[in-house]
SELUM-687917 format. One line per field, with one value per residue: residue number from 1; residue in one letter; x, y, z of N, C-alpha, C, O in turn. Coordinates in steps of 0.05 Angstrom, whole numbers, plus 32768, in hexadecimal, padded with zeros to 4 digits. Each point is the difference from the previous one (the first is absolute). Example, Ala and Ser with C-alpha at 12.3 -4.5 7.8 and 13.67 -1.06 7.14 Angstrom:
BEGIN
num	1, 2
residuo	a, s
nc1	8108, 7FE4
nc2	7F8E, 8015
nc3	809C, 7FE5
cac1	7FEE, 8010
cac2	8018, 8018
cac3	8000, 8001
cc1	8012, 7FF1
cc2	8018, 8016
cc3	8000, 800E
oc1	8015, 800A
oc2	8000, 8016
oc3	800D, 8004
end
This chain:
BEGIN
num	1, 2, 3, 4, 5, 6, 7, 8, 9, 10, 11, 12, 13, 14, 15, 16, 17, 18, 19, 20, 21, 22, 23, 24, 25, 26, 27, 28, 29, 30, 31, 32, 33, 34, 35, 36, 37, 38, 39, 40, 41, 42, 43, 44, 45, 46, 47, 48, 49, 50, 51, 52, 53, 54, 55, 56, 57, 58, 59, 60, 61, 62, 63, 64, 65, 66, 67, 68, 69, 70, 71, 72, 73, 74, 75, 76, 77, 78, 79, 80, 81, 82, 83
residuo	x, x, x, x, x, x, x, x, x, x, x, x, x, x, x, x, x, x, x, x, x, x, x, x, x, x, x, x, x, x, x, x, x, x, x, x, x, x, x, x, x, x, x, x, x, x, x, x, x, x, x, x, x, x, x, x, x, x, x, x, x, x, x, x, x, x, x, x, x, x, x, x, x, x, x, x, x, x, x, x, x, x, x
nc1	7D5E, 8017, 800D, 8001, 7FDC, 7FE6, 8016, 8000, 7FE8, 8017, 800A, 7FD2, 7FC8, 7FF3, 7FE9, 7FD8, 7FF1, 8002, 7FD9, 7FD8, 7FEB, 7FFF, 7FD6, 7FE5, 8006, 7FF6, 7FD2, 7FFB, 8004, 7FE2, 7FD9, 801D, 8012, 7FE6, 8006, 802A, 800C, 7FEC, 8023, 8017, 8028, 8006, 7FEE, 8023, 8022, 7FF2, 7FFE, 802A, 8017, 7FE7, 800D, 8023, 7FF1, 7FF2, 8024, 801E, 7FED, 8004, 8024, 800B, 7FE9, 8027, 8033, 7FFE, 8008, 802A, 800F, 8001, 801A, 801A, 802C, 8000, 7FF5, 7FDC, 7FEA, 7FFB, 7FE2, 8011, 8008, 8027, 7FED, 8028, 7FDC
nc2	804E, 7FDD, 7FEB, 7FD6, 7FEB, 8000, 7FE1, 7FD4, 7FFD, 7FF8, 7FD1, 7FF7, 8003, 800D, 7FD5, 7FF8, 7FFD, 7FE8, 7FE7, 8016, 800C, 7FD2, 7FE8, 8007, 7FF2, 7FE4, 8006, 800F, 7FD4, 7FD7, 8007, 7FED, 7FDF, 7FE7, 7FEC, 7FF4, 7FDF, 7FD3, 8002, 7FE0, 8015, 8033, 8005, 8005, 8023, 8018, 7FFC, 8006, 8023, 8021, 7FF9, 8023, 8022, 7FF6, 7FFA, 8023, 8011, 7FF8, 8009, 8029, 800C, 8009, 800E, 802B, 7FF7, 8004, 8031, 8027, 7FEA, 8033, 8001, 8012, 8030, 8006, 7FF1, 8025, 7FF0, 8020, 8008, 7FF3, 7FD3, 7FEF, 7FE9
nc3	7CAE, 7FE6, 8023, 7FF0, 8014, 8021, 8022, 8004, 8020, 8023, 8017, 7FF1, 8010, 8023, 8008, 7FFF, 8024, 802D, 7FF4, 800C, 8029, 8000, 8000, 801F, 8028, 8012, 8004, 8033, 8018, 7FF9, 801D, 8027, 8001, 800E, 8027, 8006, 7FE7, 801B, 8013, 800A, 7FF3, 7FF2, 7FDB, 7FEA, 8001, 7FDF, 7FD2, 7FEA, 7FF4, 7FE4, 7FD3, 8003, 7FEA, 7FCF, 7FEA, 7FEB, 7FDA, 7FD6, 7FE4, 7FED, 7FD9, 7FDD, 7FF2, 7FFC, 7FDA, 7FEE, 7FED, 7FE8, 7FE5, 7FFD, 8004, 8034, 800A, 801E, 7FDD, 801B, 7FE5, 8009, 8028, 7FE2, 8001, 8016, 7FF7
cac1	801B, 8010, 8012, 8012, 7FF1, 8005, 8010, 8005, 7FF5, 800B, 8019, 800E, 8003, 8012, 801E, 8005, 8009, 801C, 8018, 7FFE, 8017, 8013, 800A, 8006, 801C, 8008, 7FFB, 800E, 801F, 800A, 7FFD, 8003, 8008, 7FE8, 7FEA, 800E, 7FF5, 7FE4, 8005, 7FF2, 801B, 7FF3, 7FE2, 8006, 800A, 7FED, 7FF5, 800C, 7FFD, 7FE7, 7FFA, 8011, 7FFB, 7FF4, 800B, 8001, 7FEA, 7FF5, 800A, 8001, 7FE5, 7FF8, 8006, 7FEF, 7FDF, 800C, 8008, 7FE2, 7FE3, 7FE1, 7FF9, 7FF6, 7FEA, 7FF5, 8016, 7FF3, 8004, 7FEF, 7FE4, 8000, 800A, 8003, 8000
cac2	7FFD, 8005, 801A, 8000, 8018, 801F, 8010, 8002, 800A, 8014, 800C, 7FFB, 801B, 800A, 7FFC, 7FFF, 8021, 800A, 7FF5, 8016, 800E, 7FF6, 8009, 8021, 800B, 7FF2, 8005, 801B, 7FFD, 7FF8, 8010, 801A, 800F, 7FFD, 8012, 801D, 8015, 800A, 8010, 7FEC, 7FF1, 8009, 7FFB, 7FD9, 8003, 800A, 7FDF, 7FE5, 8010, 7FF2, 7FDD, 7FF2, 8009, 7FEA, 7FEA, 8002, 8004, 7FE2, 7FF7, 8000, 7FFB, 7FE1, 7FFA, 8015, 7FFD, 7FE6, 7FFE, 8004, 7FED, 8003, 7FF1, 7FE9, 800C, 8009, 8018, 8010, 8006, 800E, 7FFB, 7FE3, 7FEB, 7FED, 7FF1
cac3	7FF6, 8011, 800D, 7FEA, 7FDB, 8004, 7FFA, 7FE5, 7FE0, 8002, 7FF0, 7FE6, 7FF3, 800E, 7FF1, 7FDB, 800A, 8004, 7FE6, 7FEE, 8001, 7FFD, 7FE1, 7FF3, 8008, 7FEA, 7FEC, 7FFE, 7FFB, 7FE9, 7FE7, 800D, 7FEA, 7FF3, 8014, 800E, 7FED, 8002, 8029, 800A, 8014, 801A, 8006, 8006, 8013, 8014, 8002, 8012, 801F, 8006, 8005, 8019, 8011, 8003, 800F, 8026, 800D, 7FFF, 800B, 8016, 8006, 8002, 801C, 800E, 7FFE, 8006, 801F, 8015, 7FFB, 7FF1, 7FDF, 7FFA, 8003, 7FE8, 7FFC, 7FF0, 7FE7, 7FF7, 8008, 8001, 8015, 8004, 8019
cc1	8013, 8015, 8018, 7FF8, 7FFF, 8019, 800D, 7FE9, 8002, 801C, 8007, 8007, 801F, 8021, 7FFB, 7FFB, 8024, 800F, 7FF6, 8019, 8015, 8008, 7FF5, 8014, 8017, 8001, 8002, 8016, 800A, 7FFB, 7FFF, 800E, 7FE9, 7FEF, 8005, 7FFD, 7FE5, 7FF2, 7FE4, 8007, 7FEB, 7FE8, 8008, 800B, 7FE5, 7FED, 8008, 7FFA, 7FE9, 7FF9, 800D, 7FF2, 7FE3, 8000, 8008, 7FEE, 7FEF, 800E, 7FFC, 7FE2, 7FFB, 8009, 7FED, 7FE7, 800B, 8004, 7FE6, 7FE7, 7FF3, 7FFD, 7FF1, 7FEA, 7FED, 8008, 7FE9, 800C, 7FEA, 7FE3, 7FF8, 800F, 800F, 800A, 801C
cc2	7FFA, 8010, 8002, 8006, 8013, 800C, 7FFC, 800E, 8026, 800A, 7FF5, 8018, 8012, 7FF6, 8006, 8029, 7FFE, 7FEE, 8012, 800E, 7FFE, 7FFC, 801C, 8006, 7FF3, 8004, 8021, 800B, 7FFB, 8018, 8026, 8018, 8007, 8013, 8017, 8011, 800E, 8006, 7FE8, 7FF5, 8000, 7FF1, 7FDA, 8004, 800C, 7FE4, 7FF3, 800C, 7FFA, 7FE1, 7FF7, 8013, 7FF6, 7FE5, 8002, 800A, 7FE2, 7FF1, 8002, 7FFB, 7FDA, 7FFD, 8006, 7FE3, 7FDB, 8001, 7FFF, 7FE7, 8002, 7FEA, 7FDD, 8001, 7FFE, 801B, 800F, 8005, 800D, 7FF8, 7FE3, 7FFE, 7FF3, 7FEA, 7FEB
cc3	8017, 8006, 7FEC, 7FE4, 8005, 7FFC, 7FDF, 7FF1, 800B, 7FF6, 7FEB, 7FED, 8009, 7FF2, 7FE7, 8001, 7FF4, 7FE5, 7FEF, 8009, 7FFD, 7FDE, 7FF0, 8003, 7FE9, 7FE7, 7FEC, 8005, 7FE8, 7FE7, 8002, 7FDF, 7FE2, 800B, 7FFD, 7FE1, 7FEF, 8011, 8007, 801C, 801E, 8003, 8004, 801B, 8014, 8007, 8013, 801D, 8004, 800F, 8011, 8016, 800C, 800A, 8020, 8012, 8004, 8020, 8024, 800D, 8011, 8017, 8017, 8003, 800E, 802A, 800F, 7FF8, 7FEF, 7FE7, 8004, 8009, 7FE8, 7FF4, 7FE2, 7FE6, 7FEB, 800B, 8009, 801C, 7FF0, 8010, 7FF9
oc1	7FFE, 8004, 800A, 800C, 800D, 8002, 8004, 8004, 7FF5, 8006, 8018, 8014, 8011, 8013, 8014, 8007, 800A, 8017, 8010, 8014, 800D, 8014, 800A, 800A, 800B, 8014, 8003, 8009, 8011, 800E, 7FF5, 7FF9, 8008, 7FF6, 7FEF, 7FF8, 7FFD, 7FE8, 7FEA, 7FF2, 7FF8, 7FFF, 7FF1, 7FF4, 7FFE, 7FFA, 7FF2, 7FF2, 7FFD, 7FF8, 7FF9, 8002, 7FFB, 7FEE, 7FF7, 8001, 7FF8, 7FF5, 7FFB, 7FFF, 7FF1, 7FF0, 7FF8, 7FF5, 7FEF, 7FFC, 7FF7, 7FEA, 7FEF, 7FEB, 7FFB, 7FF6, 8009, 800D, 7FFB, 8016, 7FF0, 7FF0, 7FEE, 800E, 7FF5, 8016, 8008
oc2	800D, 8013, 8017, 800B, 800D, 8013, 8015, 8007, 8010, 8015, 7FFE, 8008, 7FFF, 800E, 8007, 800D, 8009, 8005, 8000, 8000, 8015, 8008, 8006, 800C, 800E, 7FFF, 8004, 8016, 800E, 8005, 8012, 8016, 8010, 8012, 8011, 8018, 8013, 8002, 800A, 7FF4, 7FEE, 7FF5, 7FF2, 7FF0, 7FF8, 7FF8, 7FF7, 7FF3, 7FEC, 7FFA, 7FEA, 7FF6, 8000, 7FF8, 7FF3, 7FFD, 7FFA, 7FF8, 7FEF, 7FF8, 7FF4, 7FF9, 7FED, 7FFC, 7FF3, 7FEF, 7FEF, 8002, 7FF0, 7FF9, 7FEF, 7FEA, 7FFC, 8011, 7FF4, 800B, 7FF2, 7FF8, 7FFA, 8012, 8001, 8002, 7FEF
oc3	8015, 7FF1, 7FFF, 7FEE, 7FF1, 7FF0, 7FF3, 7FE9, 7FF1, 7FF4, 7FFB, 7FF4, 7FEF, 7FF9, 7FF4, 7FEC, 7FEB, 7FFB, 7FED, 7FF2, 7FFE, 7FF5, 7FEB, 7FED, 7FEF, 7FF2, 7FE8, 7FF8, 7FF6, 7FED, 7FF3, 7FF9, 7FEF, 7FF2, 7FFC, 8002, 7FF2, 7FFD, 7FFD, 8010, 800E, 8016, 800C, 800F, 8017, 8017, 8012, 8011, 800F, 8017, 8009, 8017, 8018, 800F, 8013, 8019, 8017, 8015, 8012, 8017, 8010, 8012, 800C, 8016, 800C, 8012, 8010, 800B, 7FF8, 7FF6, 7FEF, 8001, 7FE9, 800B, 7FEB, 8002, 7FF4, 7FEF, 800F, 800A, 7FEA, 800B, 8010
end
């Protein structure tokens, strides 16, 4: 693979991470008044925290892995090479 598929097929996942977060937010905003009387509110807000906390962890993996080389190394995936 070359040095630019790698990194896209790294951060595609990673951005469609941050547009969930972006429209759950949205979407529990719009329906924050719905949530709050079948007590759901907390567990969509504990969600979103999750998946962005997900994401910047991603994130920052990617940078980390962009500075030092590694993402253009061979690089271990579950037991696999790929070259």
């Amino acid at each position: 693979m070359n040095k630019k598929l790698r990194r896209i097929l790294w951060v595609i996942p990673n951005i469609c991470f941050y547009l969930i977060v972006i429209f759950l937010s949205i979407w529990v905003a719009i329906n924050i008044d719905r949530l709050e009387p079948i007590n759901r509110l907390d567990l969509f807000v504990f969600m979103i925290i999750l998946i962005l906390g997900v994401s910047l962890l991603g994130t920052y993996r990617i940078i980390y892995w962009i500075r030092t080389g590694q993402l253009y190394e061979e690089m271990m995936i579950s037991g696999r090479i790929l070259n």
